[in-house]
N, C-alpha and C positions, 0 to 999 in steps of 0.2 A: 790979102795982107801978106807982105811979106818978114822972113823973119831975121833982114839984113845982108843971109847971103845968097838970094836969091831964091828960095825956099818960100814957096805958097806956103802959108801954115793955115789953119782951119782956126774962124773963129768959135766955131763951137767949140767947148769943153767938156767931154765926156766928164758925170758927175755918178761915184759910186754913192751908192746910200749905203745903211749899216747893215738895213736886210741883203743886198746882194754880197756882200759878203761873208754875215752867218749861215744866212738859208742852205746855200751850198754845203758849210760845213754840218749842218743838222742832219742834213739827206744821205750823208757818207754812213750814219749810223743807223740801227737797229730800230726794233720797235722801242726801246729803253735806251737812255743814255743815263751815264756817269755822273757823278760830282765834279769831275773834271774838266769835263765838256760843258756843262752850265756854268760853270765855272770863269770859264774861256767866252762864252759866249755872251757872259754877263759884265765882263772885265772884274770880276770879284775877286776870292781867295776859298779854294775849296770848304774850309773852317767856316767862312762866312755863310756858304752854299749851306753845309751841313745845318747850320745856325738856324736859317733861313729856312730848311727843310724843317727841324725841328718845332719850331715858332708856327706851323704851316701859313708859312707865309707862301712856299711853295709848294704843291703836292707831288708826293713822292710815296714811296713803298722803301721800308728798308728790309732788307735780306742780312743774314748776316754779318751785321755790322757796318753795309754797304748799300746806302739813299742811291734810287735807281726811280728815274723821272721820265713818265709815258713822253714819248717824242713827240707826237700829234699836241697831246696838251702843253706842252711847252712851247712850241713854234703857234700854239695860238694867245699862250701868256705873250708872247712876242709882237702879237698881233701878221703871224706869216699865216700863208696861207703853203697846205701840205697837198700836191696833185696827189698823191700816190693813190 
């Protein structure tokens, strides 16, 4: 197929899913992530997170005043799977 000006274009359409694009950002962290980053990964609002921590809707450990959430058990709330 072309794409008018003489350019082969490829019918296939590369299709990102939602895990290729959190996954990677999960694995740049630690053994423990933030309110922030679940946050971000959940399209929420930190306040919502903490909520949500609080409710144990989610599991977490708080530390001084700061919900800090195992990475393994979150990228499998996610349904990802973690090589590490």
């Amino acid at each position: 197929m072309e794409d008018g000006n003489g350019r082969t274009m490829s019918t296939k359409r590369q299709v990102r899913t939602w895990a290729d694009v959190v996954d990677p950002k999960l694995r740049r962290h630690g053994v423990t992530i933030g309110p922030e980053v679940v946050a971000e990964a959940l399209g929420k609002t930190t306040q919502t997170v903490d909520r949500l921590l609080r409710d144990r809707v989610l599991k977490g450990t708080k530390v001084g005043g700061t919900w800090y959430v195992s990475r393994d058990w979150f990228m499998t709330y996610l349904g990802l799977e973690d090589d590490d």
